[in-house]
KOLMIDO-469644 format. One record per atom (N, C-alpha, C, O): residue in one letter; z, x, y. Coordinates in steps of 0.001 Angstrom, whole numbers, plus 500000, padded with zeros to 6 digits. Each point is the difference from the previous one (the first is absolute). Layout:
<nodes>
AZXY ...
</nodes>
This chain:
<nodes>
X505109466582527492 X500784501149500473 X500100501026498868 X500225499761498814 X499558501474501796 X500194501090498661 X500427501470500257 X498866500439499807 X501405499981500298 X500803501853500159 X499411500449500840 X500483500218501111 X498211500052498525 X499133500539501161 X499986499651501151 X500280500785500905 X499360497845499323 X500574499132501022 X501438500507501137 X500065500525501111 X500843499020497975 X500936500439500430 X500993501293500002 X501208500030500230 X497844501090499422 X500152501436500421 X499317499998501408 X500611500286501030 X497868499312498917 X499281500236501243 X500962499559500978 X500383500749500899 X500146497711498924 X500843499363501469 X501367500964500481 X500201500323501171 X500785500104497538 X500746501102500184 X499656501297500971 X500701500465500899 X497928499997498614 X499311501050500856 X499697499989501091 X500191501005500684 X499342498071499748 X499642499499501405 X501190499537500822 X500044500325501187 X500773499058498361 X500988499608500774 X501034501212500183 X500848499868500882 X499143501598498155 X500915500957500201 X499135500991501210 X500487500538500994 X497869499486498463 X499520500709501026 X499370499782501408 X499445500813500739 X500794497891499416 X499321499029500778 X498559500604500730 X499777500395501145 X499301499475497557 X498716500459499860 X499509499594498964 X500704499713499032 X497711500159500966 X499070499395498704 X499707501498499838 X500395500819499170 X498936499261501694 X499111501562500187 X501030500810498420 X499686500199498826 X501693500080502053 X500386500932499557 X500686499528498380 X500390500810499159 X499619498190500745 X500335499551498338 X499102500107499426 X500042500439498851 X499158499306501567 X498239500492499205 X500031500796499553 X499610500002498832 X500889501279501793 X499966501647499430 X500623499973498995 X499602500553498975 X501853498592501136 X501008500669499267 X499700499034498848 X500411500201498857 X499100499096501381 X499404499363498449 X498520500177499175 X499443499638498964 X500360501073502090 X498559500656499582 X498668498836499668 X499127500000499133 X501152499170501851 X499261498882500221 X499365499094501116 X500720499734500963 X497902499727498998 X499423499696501282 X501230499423501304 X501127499624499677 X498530500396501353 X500642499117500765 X499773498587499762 X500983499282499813 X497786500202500168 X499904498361499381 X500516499783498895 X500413498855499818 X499766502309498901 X500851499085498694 X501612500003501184 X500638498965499806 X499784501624500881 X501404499948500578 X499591498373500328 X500129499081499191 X499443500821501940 X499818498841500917 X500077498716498817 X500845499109500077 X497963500981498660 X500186498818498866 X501362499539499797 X500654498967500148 X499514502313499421 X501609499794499348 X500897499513500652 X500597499074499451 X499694501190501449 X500986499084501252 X499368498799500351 X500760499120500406 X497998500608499540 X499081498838500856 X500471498824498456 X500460498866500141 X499285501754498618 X500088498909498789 X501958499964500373 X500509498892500168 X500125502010499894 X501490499656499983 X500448499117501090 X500864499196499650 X498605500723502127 X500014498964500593 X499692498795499438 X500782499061500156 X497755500745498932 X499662498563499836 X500565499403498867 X499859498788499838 X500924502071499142 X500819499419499092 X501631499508500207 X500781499286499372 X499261501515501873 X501471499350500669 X499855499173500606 X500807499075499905 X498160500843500970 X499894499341501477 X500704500516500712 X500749499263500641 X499324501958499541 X500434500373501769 X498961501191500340 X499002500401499401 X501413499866501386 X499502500985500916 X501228501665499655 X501119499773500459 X498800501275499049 X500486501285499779 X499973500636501405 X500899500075500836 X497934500327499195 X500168500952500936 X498796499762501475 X498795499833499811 X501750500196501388 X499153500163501279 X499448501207500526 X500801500889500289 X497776499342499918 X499479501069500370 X500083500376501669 X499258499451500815 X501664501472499524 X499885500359501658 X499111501355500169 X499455500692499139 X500600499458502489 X499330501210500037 X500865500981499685 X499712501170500253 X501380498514499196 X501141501481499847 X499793500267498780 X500397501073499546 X498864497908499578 X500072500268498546 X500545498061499156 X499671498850500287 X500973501573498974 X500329498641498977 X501391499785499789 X500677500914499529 X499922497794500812 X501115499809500395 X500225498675498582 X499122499210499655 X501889500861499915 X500429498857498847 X500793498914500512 X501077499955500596 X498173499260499045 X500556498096500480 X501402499867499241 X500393500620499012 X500222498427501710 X501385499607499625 X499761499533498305 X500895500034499156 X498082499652500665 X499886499243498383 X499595501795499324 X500645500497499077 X498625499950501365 X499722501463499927 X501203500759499099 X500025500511498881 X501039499276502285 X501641500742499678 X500214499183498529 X500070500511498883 X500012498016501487 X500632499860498518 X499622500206498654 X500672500113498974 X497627499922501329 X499695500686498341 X500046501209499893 X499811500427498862 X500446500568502222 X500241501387499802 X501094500441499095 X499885500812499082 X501312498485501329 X501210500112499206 X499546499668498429 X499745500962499276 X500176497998500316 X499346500434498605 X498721500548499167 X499781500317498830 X499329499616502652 X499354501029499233 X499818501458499852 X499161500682499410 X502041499632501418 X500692501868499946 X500635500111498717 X499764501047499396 X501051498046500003 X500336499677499210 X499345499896498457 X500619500163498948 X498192499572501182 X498921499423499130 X499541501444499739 X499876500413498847 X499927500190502001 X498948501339500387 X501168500723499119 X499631500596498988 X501651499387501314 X500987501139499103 X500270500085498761 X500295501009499360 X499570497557500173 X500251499788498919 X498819500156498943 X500129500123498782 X498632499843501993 X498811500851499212 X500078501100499964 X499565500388498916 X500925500792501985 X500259501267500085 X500826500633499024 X500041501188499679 X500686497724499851 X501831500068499318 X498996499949498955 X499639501069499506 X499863497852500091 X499196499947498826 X499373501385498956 X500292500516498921 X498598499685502270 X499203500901499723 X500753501804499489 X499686500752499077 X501282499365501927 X501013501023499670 X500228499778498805 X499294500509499129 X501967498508500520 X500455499853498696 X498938500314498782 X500276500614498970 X498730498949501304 X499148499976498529 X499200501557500044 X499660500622498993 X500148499806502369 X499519501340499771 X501165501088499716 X499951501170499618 X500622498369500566 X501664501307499629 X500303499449498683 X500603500744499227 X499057497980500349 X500774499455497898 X498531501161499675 X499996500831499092 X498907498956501851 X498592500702498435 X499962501783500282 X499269500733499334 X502024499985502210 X499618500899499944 X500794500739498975 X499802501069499422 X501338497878500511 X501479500103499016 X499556500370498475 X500221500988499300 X499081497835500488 X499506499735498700 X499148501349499984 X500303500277498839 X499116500463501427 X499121500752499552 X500547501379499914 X499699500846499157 X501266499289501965 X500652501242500180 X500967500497498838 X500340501147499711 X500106497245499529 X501055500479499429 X499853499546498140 X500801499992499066 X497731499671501085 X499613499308498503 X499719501171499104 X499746501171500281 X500386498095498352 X499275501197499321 X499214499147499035 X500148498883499503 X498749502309500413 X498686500085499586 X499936500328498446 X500711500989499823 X498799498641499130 X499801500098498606 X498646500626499910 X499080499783500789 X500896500721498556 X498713501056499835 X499875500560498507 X500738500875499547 X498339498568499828 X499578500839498392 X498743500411499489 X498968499365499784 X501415502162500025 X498538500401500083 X499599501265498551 X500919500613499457 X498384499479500344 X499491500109498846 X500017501893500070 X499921500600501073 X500176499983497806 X500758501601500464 X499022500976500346 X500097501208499785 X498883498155500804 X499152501561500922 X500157499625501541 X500124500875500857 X499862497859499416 X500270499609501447 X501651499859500232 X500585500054501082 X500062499728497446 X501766500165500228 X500448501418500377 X501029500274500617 X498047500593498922 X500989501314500232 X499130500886500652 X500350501175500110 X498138498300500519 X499546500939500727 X499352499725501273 X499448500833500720 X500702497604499540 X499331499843501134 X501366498111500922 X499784499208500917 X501119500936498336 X500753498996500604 X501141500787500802 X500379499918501168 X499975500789497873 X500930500866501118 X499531500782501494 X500741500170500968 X497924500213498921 X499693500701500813 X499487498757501624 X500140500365501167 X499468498661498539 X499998498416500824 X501213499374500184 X500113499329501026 X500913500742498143 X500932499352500611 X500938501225500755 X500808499573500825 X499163501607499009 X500549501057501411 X499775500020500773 X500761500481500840 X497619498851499609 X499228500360501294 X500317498310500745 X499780499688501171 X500813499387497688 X500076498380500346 X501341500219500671 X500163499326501017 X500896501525498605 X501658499804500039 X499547501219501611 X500993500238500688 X498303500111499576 X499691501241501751 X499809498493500629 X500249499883501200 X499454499310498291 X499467499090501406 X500622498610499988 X499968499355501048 X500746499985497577 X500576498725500016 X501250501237499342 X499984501113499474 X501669497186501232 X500941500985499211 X500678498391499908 X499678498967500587 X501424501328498383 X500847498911499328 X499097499175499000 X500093498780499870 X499142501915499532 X499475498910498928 X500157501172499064 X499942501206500238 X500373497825498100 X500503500491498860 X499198500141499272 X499559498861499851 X499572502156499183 X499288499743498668 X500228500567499030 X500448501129499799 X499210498001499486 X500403499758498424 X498406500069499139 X499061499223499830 X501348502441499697 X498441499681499014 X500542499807499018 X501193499701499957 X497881500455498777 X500042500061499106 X498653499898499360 X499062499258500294 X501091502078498322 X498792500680499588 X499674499325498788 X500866500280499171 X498274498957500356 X499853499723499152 X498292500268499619 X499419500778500757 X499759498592498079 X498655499821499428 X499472499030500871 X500602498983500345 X497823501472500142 X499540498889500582 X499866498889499539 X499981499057500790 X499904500735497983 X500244498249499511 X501278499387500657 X500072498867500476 X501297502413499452 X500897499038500464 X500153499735501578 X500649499083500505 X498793501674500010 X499399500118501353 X499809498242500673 X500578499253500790 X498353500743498395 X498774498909500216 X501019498407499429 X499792498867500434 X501210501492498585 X500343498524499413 X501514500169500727 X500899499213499705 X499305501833501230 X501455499414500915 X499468499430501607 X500587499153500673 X497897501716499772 X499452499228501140 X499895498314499272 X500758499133500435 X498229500538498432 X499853498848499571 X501553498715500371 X500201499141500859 X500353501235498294 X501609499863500242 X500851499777501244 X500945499216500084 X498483501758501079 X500387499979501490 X501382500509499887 X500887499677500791 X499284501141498190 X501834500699499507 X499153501360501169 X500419501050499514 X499143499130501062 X499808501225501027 X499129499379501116 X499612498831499999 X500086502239501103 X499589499493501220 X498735500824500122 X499614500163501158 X499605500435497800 X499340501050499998 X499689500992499070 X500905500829500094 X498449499457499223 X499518500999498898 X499151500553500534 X499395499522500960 X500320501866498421 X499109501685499820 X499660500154498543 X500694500359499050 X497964499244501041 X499545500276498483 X498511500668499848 X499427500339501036 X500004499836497840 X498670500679499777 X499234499412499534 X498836500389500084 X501426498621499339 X499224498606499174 X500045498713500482 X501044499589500506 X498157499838499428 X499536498640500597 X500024499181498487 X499237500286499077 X501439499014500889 X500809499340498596 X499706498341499951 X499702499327499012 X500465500277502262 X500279498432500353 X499453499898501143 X500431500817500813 X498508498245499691 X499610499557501113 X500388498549500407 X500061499549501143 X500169499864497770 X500704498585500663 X500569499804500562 X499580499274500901 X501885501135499170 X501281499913500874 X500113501496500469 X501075500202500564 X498162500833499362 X499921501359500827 X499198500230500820 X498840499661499764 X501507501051501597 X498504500358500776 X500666501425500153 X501199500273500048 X497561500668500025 X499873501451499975 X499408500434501147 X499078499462500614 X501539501597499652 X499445500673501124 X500103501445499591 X501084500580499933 X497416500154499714 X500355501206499999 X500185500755501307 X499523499568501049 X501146501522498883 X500870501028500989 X499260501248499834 X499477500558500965 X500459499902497845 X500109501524499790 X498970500097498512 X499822499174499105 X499686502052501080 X498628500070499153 X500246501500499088 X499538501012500527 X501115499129498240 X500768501301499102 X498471500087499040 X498834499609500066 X501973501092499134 X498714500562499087 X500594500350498637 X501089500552499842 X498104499077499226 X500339499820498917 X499594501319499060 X498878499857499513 X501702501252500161 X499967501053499536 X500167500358498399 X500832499371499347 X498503501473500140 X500322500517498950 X500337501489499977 X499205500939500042 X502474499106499862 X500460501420500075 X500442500783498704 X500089499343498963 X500197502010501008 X499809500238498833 X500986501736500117 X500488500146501120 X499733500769498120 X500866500756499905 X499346500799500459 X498802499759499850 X501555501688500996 X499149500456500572 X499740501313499398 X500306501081500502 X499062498715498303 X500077501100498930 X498109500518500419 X499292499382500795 X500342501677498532 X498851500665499771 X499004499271499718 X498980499882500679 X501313499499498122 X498615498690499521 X499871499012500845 X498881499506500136 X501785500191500314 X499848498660501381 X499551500530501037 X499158499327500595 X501212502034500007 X499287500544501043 X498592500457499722 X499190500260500890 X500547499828497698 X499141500421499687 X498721498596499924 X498780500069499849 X501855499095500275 X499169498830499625 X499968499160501601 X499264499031500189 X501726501574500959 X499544499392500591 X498373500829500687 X498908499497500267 X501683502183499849 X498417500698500139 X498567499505499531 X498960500014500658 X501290499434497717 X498694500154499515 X499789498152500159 X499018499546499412 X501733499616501231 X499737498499500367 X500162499587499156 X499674498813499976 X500786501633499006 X500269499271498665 X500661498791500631 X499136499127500093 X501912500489500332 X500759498646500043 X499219499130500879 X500618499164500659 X497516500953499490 X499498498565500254 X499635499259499152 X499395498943500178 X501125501806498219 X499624499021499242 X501481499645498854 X500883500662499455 X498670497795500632 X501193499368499196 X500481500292498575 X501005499495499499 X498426501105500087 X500093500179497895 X501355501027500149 X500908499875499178 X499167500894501638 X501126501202500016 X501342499223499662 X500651500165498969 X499628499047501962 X501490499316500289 X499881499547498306 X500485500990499452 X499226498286499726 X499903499607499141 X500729501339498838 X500714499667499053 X499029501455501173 X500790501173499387 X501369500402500870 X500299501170499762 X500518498257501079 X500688500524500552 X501125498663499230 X499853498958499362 X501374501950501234 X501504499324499739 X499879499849501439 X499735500763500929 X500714497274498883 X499910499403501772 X501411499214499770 X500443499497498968 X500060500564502220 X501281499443500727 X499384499104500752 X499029500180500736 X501786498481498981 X499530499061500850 X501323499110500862 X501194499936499707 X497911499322501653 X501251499044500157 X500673499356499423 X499401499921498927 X501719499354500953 X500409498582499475 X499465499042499892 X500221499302500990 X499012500127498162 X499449498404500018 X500851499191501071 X501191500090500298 X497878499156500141 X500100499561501267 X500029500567501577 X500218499230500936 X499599501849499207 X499914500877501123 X498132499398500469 X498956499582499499 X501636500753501688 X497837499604500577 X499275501716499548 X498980500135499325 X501719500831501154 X499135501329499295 X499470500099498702 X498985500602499650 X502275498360499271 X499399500304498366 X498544498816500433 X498838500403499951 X501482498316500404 X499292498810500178 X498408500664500127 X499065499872499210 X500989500788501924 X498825500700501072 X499614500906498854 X498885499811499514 X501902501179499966 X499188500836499125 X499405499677498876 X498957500484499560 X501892498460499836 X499137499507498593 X498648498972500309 X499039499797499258 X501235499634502094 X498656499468500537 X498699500834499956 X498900499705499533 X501610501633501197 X499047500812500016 X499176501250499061 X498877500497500081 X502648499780498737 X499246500011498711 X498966499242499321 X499043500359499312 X501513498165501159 X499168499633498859 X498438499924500360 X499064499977499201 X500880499984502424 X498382500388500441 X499607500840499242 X499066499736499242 X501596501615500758 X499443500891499992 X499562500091498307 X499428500992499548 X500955497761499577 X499834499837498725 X500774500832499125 X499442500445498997 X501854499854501249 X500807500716499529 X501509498930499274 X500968499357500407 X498215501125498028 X501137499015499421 X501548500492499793 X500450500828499208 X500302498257501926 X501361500087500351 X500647500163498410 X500551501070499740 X499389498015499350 X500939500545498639 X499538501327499100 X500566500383498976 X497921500404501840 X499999501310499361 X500463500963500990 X499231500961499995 X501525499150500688 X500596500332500787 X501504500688499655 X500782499300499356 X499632502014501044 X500820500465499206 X501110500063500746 X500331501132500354 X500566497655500098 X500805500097500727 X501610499883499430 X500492499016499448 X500274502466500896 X501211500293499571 X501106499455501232 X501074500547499749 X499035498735501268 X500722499764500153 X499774498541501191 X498885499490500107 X502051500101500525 X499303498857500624 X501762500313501028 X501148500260499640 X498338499575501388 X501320500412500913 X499796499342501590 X498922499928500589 X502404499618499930 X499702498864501315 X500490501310501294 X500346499745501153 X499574501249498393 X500713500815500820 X499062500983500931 X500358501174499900 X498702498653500840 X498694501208500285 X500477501821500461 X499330501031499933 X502223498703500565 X499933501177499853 X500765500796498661 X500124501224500057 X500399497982498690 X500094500236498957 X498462500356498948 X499853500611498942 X499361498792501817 X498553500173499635 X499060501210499967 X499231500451499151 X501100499882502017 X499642501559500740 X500580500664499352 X499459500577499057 X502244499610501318 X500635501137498838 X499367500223498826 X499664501122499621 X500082497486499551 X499259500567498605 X498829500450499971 X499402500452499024 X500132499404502356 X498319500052499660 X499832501865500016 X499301500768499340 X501915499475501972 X500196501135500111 X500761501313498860 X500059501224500125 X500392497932498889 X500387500713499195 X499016499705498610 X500522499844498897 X498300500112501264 X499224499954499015 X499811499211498744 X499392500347498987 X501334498353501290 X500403498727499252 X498424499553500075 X499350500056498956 X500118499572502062 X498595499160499322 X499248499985501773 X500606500513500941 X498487499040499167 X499678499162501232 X500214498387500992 X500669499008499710 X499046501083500690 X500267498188500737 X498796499523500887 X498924500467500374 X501880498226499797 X498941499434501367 X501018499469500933 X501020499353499761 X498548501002501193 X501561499900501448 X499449500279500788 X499057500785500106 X501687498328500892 X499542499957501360 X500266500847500698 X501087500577499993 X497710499740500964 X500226501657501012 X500852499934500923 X500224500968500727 X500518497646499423 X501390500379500682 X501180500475499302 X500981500195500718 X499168500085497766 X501333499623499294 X499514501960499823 X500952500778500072 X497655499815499720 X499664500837499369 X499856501437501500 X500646501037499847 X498616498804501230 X499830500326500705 X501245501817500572 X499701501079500512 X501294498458499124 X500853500821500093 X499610501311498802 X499646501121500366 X500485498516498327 X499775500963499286 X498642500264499895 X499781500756499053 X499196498902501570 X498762500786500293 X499820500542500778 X499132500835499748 X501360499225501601 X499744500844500636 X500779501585500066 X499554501036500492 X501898498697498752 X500479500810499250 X499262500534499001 X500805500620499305 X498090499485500227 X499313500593499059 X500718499452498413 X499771500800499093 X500887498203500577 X500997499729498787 X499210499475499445 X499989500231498791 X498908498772501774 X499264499422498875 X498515500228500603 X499761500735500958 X499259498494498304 X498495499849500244 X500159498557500263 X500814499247499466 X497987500365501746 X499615498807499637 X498543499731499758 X499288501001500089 X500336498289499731 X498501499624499797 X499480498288500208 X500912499241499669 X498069500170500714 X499733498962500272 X499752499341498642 X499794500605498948 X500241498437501177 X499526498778498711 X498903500227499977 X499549500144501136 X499278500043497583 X499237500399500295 X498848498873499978 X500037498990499296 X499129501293501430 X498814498579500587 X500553499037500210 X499488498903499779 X502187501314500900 X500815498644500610 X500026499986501675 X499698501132500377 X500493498209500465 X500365499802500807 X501812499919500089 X500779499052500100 X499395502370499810 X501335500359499876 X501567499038500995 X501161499808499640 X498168499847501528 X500887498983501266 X500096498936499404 X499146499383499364 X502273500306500905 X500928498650499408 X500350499771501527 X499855500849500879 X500755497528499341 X500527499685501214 X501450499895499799 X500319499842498822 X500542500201501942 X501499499330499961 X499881499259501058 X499454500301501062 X501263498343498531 X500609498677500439 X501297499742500679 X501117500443499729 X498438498618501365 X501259499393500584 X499843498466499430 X499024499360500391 X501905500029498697 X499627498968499933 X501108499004500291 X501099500459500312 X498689497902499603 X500944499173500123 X499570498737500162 X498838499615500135 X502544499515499837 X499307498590499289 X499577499198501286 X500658499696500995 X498557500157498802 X498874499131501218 X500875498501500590 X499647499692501138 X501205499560498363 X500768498988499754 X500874500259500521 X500586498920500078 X500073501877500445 X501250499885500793 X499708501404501018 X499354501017499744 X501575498494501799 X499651500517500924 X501193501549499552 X500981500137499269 X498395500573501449 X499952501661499999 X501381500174501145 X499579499782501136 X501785500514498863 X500853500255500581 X499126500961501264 X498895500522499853 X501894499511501271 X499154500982501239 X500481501727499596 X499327500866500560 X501443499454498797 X499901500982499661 X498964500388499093 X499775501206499895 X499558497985499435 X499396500832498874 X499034499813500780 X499176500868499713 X500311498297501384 X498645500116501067 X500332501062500587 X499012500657500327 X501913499776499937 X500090501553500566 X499416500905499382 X499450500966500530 X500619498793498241 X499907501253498905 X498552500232499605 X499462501079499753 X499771497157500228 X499086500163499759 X498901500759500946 X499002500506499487 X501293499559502265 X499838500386500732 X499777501520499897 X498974500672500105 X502376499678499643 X499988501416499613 X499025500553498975 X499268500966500216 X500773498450498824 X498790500596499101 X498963499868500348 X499228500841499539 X500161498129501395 X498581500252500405 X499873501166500787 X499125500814499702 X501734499413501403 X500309501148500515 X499523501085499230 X498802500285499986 X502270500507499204 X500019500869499595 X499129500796499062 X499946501225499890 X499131497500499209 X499072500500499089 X498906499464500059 X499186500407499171 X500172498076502170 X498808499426499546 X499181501284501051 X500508500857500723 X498166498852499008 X499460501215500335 X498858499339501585 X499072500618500523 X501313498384499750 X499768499682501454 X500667500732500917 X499371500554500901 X501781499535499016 X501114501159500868 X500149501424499158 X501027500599499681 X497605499723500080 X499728501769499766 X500894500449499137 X500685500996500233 X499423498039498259 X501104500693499445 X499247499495498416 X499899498815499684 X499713502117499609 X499342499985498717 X500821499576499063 X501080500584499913 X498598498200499070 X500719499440499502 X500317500863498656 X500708499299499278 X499096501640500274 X500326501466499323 X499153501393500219 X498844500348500240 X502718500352499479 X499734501295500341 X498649500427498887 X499928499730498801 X499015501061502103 X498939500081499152 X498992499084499444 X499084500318499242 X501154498634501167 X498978498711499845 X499701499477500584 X500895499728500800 X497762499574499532 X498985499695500702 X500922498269500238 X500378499195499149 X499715500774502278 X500596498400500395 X498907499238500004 X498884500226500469 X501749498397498685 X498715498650499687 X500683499283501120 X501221500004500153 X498082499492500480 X500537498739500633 X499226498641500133 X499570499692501111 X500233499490497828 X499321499259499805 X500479498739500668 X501131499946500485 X497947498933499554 X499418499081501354 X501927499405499032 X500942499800500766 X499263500047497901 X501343499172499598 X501548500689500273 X501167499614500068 X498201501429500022 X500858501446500673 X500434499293501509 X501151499775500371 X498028500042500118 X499814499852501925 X501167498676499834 X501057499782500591 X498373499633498559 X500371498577500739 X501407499557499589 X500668499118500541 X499753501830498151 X501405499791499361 X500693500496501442 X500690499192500622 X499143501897499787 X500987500589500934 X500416499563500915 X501131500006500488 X497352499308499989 X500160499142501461 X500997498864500278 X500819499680500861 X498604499793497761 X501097498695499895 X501493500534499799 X500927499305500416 X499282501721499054 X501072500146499734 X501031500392501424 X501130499650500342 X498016501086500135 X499889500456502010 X500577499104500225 X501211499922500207 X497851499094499787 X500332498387500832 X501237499825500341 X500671500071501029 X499550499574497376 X500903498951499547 X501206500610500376 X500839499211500436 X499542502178499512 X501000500789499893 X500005500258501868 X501022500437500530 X497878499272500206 X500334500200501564 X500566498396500203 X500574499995501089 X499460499302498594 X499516498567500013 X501808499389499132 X500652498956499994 X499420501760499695 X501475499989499044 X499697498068499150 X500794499059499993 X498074500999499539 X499397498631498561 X500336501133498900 X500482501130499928 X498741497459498941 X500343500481498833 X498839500741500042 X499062499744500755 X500978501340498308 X498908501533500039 X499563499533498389 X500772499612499124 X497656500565500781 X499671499848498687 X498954501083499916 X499527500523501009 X500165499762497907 X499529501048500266 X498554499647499267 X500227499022499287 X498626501297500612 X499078499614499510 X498892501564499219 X500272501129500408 X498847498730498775 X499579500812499628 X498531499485498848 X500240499032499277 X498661501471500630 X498907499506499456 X499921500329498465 X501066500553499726 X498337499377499422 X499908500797498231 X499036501270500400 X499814500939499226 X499749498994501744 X499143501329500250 X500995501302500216 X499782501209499919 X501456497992500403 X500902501116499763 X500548500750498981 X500265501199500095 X499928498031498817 X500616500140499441 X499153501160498892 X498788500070499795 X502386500819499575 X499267501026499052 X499236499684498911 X500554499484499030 X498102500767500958 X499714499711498444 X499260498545499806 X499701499605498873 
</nodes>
């Protein structure tokens, strides 16, 4: 004897019809007929008699009806309760979130406004820190979720890139710089080497990413004439804009004062200027249903299957580790499992 069973006999005996329980269970008429035919031969009686008026319930019929109306409610009771504790739980949880300061102050706020239009009663709590510390509070599981630019740890991290920025070299927007971007001077690397450069904070993924990509370019980082080192990008700009030195910053932190005419930018030169940003988190413990919401949302909004370029001005990659992070993440998050997120080294920068 088992639920199914004795939903079907409930059904039939309320509608006194196979035919029509079939529908409402969205199932053959013979699985009906099984199911009552195995519940007769495990009782030994007889349920129900077939007339030409339709289906009439035997006196033994009546008495398992009474508990199994009973049976049938208390699965119903069930099922309620636990879908109203997980709609509870989600509506009214809050979410930990730490993310590293180009996705903290230029691309989390703008996802979680468009998250709070469509879910409401859930709480978040960022907090901005260096992608190292990013990566060792997911490790930790002290958050439910990090936004970072660097891929640090693959053991206990899985990454999913989102969004595809660009890694810039901006500069004061004086005469000689305009003058050098005319004559192409800044495709070649020896210049920066005479300039006063402002850099991130050690430990930021932008300083990480740029000294990576200096050093391709064979540019020795300690001849390098750097007057200041600052975690602040739009403290960065100001100086760059007041003729303090140049930088390397991301075209989301910078974007504003260039198109304002305040600064120059220019590409890295013989670099592949595009960096990715990360959704990451610890593969080991299941993903609250809010943050499957969220993750939802970001595929939405920036993967470039749903016509939406993963940066302004840059060519969308969507590679085969691209496809398959999302999907799963789809899944899991329609599917309300644990969401892991997956990603190949072909991704990764560098």
């Amino acid at each position: 004897m088992n639920l199914k069973q004795i939903e079907a006999f409930v059904k039939v005996a309320n509608n006194r019809s196979f035919s029509q329980t079939a529908k409402e269970l969205y199932l053959t008429q013979p699985t009906i007929s099984a199911h009552i035919s195995a519940l007769e031969e495990e009782l030994g009686v007889q349920l129900f008699v077939r007339t030409t008026k339709g289906v009439r319930v035997t006196e033994e019929g009546k008495k398992l009806y009474l508990y199994a109306r009973q049976m049938t409610e208390l699965e119903e009771n069930i099922k309620t309760l636990f879908q109203k504790r997980g709609e509870d739980e989600a509506s009214s949880q809050q979410v930990v979130i730490a993310a590293s300061t180009i996705p903290a102050q230029y691309l989390v706020p703008k996802i979680l406004a468009e998250y709070n239009k469509l879910y409401s009663n859930v709480q978040f709590r960022v907090t901005e820190t260096d992608s190292a510390g990013v990566i060792e509070e997911v490790q930790n599981h002290t958050i439910d979720i990090g936004f970072t630019g660097s891929i640090l740890d693959k053991r206990s991290c899985s990454y999913l890139s989102f969004y595809e920025d660009e890694l810039l070299i901006v500069t004061p927007n004086l005469p000689r710089f305009r003058k050098m971007e005319k004559e192409k001077m800044a495709q070649r690397p020896d210049w920066i080497l005479k300039e006063a450069i402002i850099m991130r904070e050690y430990g930021s993924g932008t300083r990480r990413e740029t000294e990576k990509r200096l050093r391709r370019l064979g540019i020795d980082l300690s001849g390098m004439n750097v007057v200041a080192n600052m975690s602040s990008p739009e403290a960065i700009i100001r100086s760059v804009k007041s003729g303090i030195g140049i930088t390397f910053i991301s075209r989301l932190a910078a974007q504003e004062a260039i198109q304002a005419g305040e600064v120059l930018a220019f590409p890295l030169p013989r670099e592949n200027s595009h960096r990715r940003i990360y959704m990451v988190c610890n593969p080991h413990y299941p993903l609250p249903k809010a943050v499957k919401q969220l993750i939802r949302l970001v595929k939405k909004m920036y993967t470039p299957q749903n016509g939406t370029p993963l940066a302004e001005g840059a060519e969308a990659k969507d590679s085969s580790a691209d496809a398959e992070g999302f999907s799963r993440a789809e899944i899991s998050a329609s599917e309300e499992e644990t969401s892991s997120f997956s990603m190949s080294a072909s991704e990764q920068m560098g």
